[in-house]
C-alpha positions in Angstrom: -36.4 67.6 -132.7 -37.6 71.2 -133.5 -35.7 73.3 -131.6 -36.7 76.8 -133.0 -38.0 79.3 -131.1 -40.9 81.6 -131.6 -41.1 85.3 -130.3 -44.3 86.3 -129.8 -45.8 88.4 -127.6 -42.6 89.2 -125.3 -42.4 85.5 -124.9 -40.4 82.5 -127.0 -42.4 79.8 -127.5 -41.0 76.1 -128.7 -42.0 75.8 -131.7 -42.4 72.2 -130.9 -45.1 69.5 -131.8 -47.1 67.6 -129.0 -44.4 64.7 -129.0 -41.3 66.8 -129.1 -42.3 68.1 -126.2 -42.9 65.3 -124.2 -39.8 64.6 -125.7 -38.1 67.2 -124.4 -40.1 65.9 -121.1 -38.2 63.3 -120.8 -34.8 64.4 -121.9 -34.8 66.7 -118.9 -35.6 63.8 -116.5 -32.9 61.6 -118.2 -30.3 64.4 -118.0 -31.4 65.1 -113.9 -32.1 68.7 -115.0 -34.5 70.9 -113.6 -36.5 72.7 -116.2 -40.0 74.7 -115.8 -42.9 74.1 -118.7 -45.6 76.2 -119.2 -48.5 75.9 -121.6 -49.2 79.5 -122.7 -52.8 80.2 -124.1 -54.6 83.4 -124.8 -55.9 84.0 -120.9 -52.3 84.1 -120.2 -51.2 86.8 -122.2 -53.7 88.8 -120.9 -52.9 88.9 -117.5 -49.7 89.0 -118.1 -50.4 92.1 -120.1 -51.7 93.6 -116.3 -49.6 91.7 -114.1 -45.5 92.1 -113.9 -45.1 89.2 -111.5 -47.3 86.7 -113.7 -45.6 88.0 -116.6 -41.9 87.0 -115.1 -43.2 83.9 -113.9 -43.6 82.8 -117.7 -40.8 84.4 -119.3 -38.2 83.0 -116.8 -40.0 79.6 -117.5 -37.6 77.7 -119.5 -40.1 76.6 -121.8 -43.5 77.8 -123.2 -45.9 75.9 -125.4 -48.6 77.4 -127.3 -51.7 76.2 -125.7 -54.4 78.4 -128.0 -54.8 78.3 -131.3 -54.6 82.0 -131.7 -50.7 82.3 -130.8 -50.3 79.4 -133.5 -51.9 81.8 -135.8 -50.1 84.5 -134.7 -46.8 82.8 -135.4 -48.3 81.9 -139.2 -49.1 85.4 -140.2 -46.0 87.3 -138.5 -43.6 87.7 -141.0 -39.9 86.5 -139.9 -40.8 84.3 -137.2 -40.8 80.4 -137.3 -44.3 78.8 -137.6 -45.4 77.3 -134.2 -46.0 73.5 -135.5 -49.3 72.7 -133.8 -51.4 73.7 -130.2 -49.8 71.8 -127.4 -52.3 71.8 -124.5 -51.6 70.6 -121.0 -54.7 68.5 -121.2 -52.9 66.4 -123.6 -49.5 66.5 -122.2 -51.0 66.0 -118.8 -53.2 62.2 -120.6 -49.7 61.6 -122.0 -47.5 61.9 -119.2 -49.8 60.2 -116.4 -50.2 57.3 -119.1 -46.6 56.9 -119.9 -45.4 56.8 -116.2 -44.6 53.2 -116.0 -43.2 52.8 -118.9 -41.0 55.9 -119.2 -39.8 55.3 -115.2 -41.6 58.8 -114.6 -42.9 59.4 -111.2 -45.2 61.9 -110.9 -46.8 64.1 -107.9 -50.0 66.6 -108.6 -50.8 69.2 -106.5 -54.1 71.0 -106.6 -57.6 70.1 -107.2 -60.3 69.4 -104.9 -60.5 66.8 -102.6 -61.4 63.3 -104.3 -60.8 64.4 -107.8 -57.1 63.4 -108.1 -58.4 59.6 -106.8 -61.3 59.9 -109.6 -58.8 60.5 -112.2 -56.4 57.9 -111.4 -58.6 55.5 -111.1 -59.7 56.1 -115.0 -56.0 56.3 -115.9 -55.8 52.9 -114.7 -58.9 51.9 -116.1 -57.9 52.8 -119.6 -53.7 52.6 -119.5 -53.0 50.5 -116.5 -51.6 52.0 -112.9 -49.3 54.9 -113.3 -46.0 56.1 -111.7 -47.8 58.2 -108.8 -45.2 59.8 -106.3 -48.0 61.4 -104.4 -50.8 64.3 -104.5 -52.4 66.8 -101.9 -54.9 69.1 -102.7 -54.3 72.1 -100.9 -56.7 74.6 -99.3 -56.8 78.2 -100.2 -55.7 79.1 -96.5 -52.9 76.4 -96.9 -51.7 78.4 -100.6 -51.4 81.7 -98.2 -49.3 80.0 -95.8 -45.5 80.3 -96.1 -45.1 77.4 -93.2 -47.9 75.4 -95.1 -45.8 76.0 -98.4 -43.0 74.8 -96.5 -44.5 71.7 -95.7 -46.0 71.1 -98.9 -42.9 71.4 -100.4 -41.1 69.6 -98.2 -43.8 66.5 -98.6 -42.9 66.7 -102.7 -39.1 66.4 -102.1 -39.8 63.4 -99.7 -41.8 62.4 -102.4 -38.9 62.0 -105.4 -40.8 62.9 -108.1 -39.5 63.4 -111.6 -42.3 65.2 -112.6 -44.5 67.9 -110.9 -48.0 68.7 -112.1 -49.9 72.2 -110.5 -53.3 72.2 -111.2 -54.5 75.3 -109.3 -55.1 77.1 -112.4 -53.5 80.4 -113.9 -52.4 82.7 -112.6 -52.1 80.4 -109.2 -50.1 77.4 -110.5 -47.4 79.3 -112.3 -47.1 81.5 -109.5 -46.7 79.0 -107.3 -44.0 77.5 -109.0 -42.5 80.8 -109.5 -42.2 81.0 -106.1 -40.9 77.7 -105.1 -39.0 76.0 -107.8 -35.3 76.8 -106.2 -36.8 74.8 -103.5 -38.2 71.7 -105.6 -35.8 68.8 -106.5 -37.8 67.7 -109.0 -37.2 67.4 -112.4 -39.9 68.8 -114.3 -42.4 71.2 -113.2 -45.8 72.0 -115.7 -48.8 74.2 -114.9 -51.5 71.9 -116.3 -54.8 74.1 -115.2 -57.9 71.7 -115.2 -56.3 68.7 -116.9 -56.6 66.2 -114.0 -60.6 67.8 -113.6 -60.7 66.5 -117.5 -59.6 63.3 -116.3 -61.6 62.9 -113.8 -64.5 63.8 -115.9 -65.5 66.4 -113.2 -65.2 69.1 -115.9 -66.2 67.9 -119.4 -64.1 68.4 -122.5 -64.7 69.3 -126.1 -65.6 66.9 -128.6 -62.1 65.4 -130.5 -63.9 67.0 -133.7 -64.3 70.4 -131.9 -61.1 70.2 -131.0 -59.9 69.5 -134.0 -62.0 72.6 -135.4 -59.8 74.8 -132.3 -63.4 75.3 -130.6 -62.9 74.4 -127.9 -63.2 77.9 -126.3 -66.8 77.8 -127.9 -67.8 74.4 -126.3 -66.4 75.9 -123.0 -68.4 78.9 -123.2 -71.5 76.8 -123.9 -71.1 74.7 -121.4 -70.2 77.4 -118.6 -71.5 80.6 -119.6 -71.6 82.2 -116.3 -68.2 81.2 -115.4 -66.5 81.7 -119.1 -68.2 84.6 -120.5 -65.8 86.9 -118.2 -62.8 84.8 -119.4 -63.4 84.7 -123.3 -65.8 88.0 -123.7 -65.1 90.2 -121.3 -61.0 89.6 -120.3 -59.8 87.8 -123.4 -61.0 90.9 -125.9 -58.3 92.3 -125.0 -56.3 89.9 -126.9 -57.6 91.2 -130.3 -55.9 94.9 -130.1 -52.9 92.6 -128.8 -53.2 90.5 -131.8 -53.2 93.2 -134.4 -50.2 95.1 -132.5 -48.1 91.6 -132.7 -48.6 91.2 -136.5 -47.5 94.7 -137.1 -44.6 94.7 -134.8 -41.5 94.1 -136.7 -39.4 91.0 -135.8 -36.4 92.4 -133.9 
C-alpha cells in the first residue's frame, strides 16, 4: 500500500489510489481503531484559507484524500513532493463502501440529507449490489445541528447504533465540523465527510458523465447544470485557488 505522504497546501494528503484507501478503510475497522477521513477538494482549501476552525478540522483529520483534480496536479508539478496517484472522491468511496457492506462485515450509519433521500438511495444500492450493512440514518434539521442536547441525542442514537463506519453528508464546511466537534464522543470506527454522495445515489442530484469524469470536468458539468447555485462556488470563491496555486508551486518543499 502507498503510504507516502504529500504536503500541500498546509495539509498531507495520502498519496493513495482509490482502493488503497478503502484499504486503509478497512484496516482501521479490522484493527478497532478510530481514524477520521476527509476528502479534500479545491472548495476546501479555500475556506480553510478564511476559516481557522475549518482549517484544524482537516489537518487534525488523520487522513486527507485529494478529491480535485487540481491538488493532484499540484503535487505533479511541485518539485520534491511525492505524486498524489489519482483523485479519490467521496462519491466513489461513498458507491464503494455502501456496496461492500455485506461482504466486508461493515455497518454503516449516514447522517445528513433530506428527508427520503437516504431511503431513495438505498433502495438503488440494493437494486444494483444487493442490501447493504445499514446501522441506521437520520437526517437532521438545521435547528437540530444548533442544538448541543439534539447533538447529544444524535450522537448517542449512532453509538447505540454500532456502526463501523460513519458517513456526514451535510456538506463542507458542516460535516467536517461536525465531526470535528463530536468525534471523542463517537465509537465508531471510521468517520468520512462524503458531501452530496448519497444525493448522487439517490439520483436527487445528477452526476457527471464517466467520460467527463474521466476528462476531471466534472466542475464544468456542475456549473452547467447549476449555474445559479455553482457559479459562487467555482467563479466567484474558488478563484481564489489560482493565486494559491501559483504560491504552492513556488514554495520550497520544507
Amino acid at each position: 500500500m502507498r503510504n507516502a505522504l504529500c504536503n500541500l497546501y498546509a495539509i498531507d494528503f495520502l498519496t493513495s489510489t482509490r482502493d488503497e484507501t478503502l484499504a486503509l478503510v478497512y484496516d482501521t475497522v479490522r484493527r478497532s481503531e478510530k481514524k477520521v477521513f476527509h476528502t479534500v477538494n479545491v472548495d476546501h482549501l479555500v475556506i480553510a484559507s478564511r476559516n481557522p476552525l475549518f482549517e484544524q478540522a482537516l489537518t487534525e483529520s488523520d487522513y486527507k484524500v485529494a478529491d480535485g483534480f487540481p491538488i493532484v496536479l499540484t503535487s505533479k508539478w511541485k518539485k520534491g513532493v511525492p505524486p498524489i496517484a489519482e483523485r479519490v472522491t467521496g462519491a466513489d468511496l461513498t458507491v464503494e463502501i455502501l456496496r461492500r457492506s455485506r461482504e466486508k462485515q461493515t455497518s454503516v450509519y449516514i447522517l445528513g440529507c433530506q428527508p427520503g433521500v437516504v431511503e431513495t438511495a438505498l433502495r438503488k444500492v440494493r437494486e444494483l449490489w444487493g442490501e447493504a450493512l445499514i446501522a441506521g440514518y437520520h437526517s437532521p434539521s438545521p435547528s437540530e445541528l444548533e442544538s448541543p442536547e439534539r447533538n447529544r441525542i444524535i450522537v448517542d442514537n449512532i453509538n447505540r447504533a454500532q456502526p463501523h463506519i460513519l458517513l456526514v453528508a451535510l456538506g463542507a464546511p458542516k460535516q467536517e465540523l461536525w465531526i470535528f466537534k463530536h468525534k471523542n464522543e463517537l465509537n465508531v470506527n471510521v468517520m468520512m465527510g462524503v458531501g452530496g454522495a448519497i444525493d448522487y445515489i439517490a439520483g436527487v442530484q445528477k452526476r457527471a458523465p464517466l467520460l467527463l469524469q474521466k476528462a476531471n470536468l466534472e466542475w464544468f458539468y456542475r456549473l452547467i447544470m447549476d449555474p445559479k447555485r455553482m457559479f459562487r462556488r467555482y467563479v466567484i470563491n474558488d478563484s481564489k485557488f489560482l493565486l494559491m496555486f501559483l504560491k504552492e508551486i513556488s514554495r520550497p518543499e520544507g
